[in-house]
Backbone as XML, in Angstrom:
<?xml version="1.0"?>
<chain id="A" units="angstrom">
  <residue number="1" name="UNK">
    <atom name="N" x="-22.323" y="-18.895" z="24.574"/>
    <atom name="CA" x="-21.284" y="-19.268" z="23.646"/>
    <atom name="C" x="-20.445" y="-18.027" z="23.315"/>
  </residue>
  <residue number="2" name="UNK">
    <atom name="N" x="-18.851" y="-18.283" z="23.135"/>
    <atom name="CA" x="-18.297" y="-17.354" z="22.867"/>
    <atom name="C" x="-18.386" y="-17.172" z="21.036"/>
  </residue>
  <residue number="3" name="UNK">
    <atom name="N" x="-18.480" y="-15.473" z="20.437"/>
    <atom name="CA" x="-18.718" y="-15.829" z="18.933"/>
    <atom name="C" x="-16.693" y="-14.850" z="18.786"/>
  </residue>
  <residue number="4" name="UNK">
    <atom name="N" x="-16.207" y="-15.717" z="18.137"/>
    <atom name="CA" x="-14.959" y="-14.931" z="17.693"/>
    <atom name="C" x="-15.153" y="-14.226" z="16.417"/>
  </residue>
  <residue number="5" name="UNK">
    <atom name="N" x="-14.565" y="-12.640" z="16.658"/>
    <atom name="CA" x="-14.759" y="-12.185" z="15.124"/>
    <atom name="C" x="-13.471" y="-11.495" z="14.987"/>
  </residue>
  <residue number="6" name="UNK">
    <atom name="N" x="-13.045" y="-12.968" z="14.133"/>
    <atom name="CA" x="-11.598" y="-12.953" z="13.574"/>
    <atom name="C" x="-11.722" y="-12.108" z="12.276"/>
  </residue>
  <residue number="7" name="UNK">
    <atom name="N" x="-12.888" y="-12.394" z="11.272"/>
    <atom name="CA" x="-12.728" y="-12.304" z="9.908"/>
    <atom name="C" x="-13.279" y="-10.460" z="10.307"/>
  </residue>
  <residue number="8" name="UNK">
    <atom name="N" x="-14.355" y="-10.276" z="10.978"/>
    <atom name="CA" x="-14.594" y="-8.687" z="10.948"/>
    <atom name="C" x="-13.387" y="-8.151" z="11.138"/>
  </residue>
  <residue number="9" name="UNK">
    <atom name="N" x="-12.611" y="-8.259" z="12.127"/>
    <atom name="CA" x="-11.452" y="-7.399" z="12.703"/>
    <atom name="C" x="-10.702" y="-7.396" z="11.415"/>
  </residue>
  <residue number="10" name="UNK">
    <atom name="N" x="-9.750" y="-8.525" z="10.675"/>
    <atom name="CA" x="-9.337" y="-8.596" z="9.613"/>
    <atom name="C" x="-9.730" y="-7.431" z="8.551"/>
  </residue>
  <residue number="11" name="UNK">
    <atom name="N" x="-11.403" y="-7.579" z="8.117"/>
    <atom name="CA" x="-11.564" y="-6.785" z="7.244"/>
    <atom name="C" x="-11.608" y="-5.088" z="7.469"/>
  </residue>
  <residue number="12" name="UNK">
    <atom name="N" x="-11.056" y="-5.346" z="8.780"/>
    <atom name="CA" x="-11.397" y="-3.401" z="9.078"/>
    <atom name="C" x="-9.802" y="-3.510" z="9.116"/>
  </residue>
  <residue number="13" name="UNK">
    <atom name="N" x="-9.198" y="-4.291" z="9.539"/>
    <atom name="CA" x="-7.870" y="-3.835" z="9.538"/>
    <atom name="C" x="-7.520" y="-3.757" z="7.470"/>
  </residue>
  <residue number="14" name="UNK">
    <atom name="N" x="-7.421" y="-4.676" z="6.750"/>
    <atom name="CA" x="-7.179" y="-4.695" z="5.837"/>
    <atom name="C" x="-7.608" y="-3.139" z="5.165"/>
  </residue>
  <residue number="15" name="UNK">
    <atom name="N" x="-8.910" y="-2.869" z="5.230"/>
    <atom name="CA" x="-9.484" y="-1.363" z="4.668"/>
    <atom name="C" x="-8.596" y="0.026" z="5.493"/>
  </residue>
  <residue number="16" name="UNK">
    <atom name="N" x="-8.525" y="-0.295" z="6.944"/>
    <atom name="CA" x="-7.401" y="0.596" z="7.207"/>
    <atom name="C" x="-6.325" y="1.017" z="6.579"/>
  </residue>
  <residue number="17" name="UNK">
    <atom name="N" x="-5.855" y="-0.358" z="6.255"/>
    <atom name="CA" x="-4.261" y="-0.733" z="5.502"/>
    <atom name="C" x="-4.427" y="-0.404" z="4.455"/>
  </residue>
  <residue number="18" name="UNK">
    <atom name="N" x="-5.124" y="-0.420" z="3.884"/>
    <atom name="CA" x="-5.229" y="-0.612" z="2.193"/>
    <atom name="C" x="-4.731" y="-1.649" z="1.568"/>
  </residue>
  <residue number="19" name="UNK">
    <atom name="N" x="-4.763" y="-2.641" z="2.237"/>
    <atom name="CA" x="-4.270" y="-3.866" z="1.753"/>
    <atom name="C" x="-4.451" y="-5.009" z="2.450"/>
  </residue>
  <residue number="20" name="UNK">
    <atom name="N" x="-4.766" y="-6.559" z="1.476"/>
    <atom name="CA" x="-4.711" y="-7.792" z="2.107"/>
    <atom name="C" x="-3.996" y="-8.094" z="3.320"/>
  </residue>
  <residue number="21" name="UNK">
    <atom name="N" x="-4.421" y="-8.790" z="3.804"/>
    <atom name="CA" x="-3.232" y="-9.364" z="4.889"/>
    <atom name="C" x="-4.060" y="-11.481" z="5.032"/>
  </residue>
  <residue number="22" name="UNK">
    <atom name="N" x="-3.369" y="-11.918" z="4.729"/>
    <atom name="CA" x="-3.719" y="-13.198" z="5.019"/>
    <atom name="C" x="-3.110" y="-14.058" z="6.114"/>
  </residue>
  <residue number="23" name="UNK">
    <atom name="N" x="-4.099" y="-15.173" z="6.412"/>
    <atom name="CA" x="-3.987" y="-15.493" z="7.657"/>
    <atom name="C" x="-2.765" y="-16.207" z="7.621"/>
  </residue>
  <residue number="24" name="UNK">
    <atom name="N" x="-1.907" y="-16.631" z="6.636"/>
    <atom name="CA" x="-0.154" y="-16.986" z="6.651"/>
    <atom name="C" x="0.517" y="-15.350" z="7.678"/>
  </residue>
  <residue number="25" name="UNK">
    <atom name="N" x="0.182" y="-14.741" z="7.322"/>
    <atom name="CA" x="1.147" y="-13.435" z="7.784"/>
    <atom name="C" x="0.721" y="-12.969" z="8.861"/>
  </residue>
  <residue number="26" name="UNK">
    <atom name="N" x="-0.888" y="-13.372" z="9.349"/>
    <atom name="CA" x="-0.924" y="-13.030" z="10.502"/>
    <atom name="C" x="-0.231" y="-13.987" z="11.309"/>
  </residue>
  <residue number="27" name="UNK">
    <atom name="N" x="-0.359" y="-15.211" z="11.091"/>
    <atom name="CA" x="0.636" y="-16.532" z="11.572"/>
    <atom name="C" x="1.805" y="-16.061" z="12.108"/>
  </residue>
  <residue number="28" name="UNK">
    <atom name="N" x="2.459" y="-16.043" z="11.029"/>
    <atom name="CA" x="4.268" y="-15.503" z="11.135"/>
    <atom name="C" x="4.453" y="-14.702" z="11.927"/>
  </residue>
  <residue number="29" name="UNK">
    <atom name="N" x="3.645" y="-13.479" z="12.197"/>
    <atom name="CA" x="3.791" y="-12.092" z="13.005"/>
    <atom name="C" x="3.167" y="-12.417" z="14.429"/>
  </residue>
  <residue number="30" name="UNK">
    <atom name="N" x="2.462" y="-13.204" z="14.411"/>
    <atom name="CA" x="1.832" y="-14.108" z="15.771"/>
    <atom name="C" x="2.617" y="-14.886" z="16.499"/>
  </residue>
  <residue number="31" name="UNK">
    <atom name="N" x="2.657" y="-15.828" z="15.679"/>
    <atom name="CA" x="3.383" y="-16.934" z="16.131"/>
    <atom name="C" x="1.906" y="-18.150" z="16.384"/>
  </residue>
  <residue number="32" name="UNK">
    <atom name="N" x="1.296" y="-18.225" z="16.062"/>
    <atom name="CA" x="-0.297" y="-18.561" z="16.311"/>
    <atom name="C" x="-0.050" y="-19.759" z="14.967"/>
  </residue>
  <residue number="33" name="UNK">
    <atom name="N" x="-0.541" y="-20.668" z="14.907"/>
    <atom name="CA" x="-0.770" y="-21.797" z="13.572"/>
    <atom name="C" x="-1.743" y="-21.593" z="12.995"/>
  </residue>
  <residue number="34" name="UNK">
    <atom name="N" x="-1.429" y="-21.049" z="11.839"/>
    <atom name="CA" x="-2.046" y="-21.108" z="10.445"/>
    <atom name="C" x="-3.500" y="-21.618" z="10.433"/>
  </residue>
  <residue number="35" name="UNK">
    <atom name="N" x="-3.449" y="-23.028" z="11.054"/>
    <atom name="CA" x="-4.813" y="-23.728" z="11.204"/>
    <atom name="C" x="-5.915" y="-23.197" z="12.181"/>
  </residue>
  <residue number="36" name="UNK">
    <atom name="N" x="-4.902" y="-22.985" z="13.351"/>
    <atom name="CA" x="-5.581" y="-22.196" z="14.529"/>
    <atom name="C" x="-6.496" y="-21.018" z="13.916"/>
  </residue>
  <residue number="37" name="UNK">
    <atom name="N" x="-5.764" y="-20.284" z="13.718"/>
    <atom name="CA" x="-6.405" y="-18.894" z="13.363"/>
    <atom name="C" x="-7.693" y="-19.299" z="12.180"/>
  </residue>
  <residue number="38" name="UNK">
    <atom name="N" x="-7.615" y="-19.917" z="11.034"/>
    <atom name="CA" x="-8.564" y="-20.973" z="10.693"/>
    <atom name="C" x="-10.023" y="-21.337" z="11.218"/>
  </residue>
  <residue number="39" name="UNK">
    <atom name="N" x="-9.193" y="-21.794" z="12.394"/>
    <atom name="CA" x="-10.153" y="-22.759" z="13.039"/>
    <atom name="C" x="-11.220" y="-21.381" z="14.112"/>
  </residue>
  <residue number="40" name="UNK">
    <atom name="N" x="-10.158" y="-20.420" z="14.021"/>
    <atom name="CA" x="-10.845" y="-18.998" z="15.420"/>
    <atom name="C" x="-11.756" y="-18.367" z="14.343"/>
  </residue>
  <residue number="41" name="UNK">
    <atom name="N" x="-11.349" y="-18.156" z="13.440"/>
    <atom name="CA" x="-12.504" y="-17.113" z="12.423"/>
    <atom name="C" x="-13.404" y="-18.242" z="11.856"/>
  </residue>
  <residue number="42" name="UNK">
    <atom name="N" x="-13.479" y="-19.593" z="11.482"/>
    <atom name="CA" x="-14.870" y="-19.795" z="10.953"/>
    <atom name="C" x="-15.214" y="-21.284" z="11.575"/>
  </residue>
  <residue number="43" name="UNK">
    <atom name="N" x="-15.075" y="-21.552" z="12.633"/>
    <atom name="CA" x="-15.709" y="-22.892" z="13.415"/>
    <atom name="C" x="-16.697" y="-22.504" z="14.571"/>
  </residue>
  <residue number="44" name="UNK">
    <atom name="N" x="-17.355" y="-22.688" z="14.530"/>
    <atom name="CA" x="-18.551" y="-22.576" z="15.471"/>
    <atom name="C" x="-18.377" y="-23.094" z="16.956"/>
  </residue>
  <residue number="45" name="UNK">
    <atom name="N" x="-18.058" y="-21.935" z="17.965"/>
    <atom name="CA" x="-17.774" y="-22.897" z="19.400"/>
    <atom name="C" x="-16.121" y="-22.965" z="19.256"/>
  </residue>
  <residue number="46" name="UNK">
    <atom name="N" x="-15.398" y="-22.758" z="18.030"/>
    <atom name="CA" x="-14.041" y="-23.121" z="19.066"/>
    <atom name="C" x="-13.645" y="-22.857" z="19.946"/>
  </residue>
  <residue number="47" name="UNK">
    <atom name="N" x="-12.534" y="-23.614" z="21.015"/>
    <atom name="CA" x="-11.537" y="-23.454" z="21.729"/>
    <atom name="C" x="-10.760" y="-22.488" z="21.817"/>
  </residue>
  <residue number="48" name="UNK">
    <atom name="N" x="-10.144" y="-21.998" z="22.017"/>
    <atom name="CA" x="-8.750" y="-21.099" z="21.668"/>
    <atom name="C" x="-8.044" y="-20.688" z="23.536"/>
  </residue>
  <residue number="49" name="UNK">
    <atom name="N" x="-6.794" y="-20.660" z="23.274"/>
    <atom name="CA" x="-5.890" y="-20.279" z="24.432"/>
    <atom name="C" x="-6.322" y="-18.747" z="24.869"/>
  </residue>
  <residue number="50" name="UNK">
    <atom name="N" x="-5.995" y="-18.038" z="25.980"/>
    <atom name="CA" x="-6.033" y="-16.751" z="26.245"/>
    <atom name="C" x="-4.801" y="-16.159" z="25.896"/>
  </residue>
  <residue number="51" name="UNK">
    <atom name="N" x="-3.666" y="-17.171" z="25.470"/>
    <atom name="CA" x="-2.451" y="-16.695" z="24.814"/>
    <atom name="C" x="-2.641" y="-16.481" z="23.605"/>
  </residue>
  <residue number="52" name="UNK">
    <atom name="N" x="-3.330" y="-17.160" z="22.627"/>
    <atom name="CA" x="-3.789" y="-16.556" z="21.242"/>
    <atom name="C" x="-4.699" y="-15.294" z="21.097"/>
  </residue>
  <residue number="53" name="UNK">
    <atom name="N" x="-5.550" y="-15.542" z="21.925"/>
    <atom name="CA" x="-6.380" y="-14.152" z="21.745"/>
    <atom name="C" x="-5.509" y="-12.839" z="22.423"/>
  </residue>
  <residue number="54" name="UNK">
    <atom name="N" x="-4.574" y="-12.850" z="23.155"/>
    <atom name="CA" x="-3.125" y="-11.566" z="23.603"/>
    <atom name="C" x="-2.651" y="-11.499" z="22.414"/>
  </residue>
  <residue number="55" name="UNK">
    <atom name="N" x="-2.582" y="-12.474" z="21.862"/>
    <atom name="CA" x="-1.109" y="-11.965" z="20.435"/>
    <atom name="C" x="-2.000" y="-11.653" z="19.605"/>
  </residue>
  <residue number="56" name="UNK">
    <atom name="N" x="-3.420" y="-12.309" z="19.160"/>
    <atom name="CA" x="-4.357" y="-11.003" z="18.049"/>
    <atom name="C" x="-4.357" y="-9.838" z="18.469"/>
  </residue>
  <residue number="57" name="UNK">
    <atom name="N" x="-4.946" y="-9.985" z="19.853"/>
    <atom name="CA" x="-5.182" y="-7.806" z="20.520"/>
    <atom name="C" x="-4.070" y="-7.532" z="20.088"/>
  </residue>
  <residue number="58" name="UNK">
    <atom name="N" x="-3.151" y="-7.849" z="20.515"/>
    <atom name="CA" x="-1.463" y="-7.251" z="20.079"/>
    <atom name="C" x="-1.196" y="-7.134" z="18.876"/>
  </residue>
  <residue number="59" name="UNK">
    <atom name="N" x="-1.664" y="-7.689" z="18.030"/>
    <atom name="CA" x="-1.323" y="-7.562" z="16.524"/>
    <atom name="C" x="-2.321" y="-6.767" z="15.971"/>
  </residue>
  <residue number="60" name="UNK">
    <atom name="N" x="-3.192" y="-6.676" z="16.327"/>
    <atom name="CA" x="-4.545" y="-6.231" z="15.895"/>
    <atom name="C" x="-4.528" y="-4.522" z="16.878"/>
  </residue>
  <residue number="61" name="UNK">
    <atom name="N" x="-3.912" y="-4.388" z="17.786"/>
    <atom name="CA" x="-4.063" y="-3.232" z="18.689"/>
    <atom name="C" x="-5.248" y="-3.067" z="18.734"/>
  </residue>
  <residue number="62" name="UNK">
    <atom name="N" x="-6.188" y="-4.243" z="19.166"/>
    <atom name="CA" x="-7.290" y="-3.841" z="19.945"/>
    <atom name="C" x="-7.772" y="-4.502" z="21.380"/>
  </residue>
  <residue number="63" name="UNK">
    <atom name="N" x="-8.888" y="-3.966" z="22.240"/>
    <atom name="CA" x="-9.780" y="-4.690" z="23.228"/>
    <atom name="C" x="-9.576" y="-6.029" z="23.017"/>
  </residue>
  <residue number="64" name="UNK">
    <atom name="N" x="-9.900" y="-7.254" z="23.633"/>
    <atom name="CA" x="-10.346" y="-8.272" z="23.576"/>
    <atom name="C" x="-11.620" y="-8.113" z="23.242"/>
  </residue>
  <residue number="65" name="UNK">
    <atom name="N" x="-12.732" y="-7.486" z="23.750"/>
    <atom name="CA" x="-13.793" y="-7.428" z="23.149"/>
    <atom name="C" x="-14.214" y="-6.892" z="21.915"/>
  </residue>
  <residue number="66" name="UNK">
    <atom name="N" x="-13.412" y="-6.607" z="21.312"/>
    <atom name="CA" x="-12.923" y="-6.627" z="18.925"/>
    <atom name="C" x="-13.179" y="-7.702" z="18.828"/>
  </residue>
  <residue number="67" name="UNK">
    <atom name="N" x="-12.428" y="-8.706" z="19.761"/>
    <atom name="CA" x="-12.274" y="-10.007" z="18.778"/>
    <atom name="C" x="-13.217" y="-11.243" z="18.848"/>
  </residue>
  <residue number="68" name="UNK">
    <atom name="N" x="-13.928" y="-10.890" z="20.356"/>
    <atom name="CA" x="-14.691" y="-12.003" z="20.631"/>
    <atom name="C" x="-15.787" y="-11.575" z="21.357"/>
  </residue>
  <residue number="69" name="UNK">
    <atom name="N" x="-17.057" y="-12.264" z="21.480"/>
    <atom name="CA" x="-18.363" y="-11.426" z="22.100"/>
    <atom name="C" x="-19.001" y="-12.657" z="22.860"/>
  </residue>
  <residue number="70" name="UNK">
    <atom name="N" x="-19.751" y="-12.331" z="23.692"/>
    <atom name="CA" x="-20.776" y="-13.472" z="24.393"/>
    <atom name="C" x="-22.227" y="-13.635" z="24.015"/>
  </residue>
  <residue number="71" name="UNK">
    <atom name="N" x="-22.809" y="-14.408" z="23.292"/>
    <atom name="CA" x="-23.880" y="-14.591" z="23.088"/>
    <atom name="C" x="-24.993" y="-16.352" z="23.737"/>
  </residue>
  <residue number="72" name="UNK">
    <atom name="N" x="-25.707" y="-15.539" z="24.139"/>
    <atom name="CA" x="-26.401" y="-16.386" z="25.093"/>
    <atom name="C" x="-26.909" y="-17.624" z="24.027"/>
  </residue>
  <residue number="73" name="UNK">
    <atom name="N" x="-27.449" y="-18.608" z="24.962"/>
    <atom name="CA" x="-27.530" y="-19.991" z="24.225"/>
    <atom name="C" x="-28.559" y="-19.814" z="24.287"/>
  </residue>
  <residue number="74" name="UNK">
    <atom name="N" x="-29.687" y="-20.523" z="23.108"/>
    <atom name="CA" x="-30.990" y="-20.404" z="23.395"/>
    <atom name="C" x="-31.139" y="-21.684" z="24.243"/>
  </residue>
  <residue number="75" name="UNK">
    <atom name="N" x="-32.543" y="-21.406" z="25.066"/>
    <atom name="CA" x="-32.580" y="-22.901" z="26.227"/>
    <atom name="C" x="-34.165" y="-23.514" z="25.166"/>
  </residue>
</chain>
């Protein structure tokens, strides 16, 4: 399963910044839906495009592997 870590990246960027940033403004600066991004930081198993996860690295200036990790399924 892929695990997305929308909300870690967020909170290291925010402490960088010294300031909030909410997922409206990452939206706007994305171009990504509000819900989407939502749905990438706290649903278990989502979906997501390889075009959404380019415009986080890009917004985020990081790896793809910041934002998302592989963790094995238990059998």
């Amino acid at each position: 399963m892929i695990r997305f870590r929308l909300k870690e990246v967020i909170a290291d960027y925010e402490f960088q910044a010294g300031r909030r940033i909410t997922l409206e403004a990452i939206a706007k600066d994305t171009g990504i839906h509000r819900t989407t991004l939502s749905k990438i930081a706290g649903v278990r198993g989502y979906n997501t495009t390889t075009d959404a996860i380019g415009r986080l690295c890009k917004f985020f200036d990081c790896p793809v592997e910041r934002l998302m990790e592989y963790i094995p399924e238990e059998k």
